[in-house]
C-alpha positions as CSV (number, residue, x, y, z in Angstrom):
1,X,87.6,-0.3,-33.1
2,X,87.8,-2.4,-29.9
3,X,87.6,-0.6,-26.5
4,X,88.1,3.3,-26.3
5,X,91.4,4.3,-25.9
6,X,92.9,5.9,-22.6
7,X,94.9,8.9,-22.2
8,X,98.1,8.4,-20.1
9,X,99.0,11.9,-18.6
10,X,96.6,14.5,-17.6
11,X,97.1,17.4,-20.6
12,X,97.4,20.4,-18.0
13,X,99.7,18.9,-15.1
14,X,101.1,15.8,-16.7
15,X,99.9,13.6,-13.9
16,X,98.8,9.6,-14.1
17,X,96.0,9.6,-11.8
18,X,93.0,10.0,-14.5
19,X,90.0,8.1,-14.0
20,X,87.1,8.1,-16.4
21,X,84.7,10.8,-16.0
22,X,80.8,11.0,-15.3
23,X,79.8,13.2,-18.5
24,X,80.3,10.2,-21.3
25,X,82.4,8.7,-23.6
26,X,85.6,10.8,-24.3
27,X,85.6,12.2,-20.5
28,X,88.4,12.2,-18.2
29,X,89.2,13.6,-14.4
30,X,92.7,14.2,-13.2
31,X,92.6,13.3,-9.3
32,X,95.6,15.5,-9.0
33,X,95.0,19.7,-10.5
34,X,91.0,18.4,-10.2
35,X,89.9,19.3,-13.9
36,X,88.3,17.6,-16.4
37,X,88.9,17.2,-19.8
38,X,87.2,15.2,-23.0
39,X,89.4,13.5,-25.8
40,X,87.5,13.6,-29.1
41,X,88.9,12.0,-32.6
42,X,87.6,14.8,-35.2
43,X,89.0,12.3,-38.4
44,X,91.7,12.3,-40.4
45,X,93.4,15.1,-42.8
46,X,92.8,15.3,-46.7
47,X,96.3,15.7,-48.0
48,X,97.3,12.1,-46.4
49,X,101.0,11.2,-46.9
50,X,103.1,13.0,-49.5
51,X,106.5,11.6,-51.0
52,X,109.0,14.3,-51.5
53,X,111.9,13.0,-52.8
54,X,112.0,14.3,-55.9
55,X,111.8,11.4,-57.9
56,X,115.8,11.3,-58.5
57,X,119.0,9.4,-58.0
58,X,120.9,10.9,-54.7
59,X,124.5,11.0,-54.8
């Protein structure tokens, strides 16, 4: 992966104005409701993509 990617709205007001935070990678502070937050990948699911068309002709 190239450079960490950047939220676009704050997740509590909605707001633009985030700036990276002091407490490490994944940290975030929204200028406008004042709160910090940390974005954090946790992987991806088991079950992956499942087909579910039945395997038939449509009509």
């Amino acid at each position: 992966m190239s450079e960490r990617a950047a939220p676009f709205h704050c997740p509590y007001c909605g707001d633009e104005d985030l700036r990276p935070g002091e407490q490490g990678h994944g940290a975030w502070e929204c200028a406008a409701c004042n709160r910090a937050f940390q974005l954090k990948f946790l992987g991806l699911l088991a079950r992956g993509v499942q087909r579910n068309d039945g395997g038939g002709d449509e009509i």
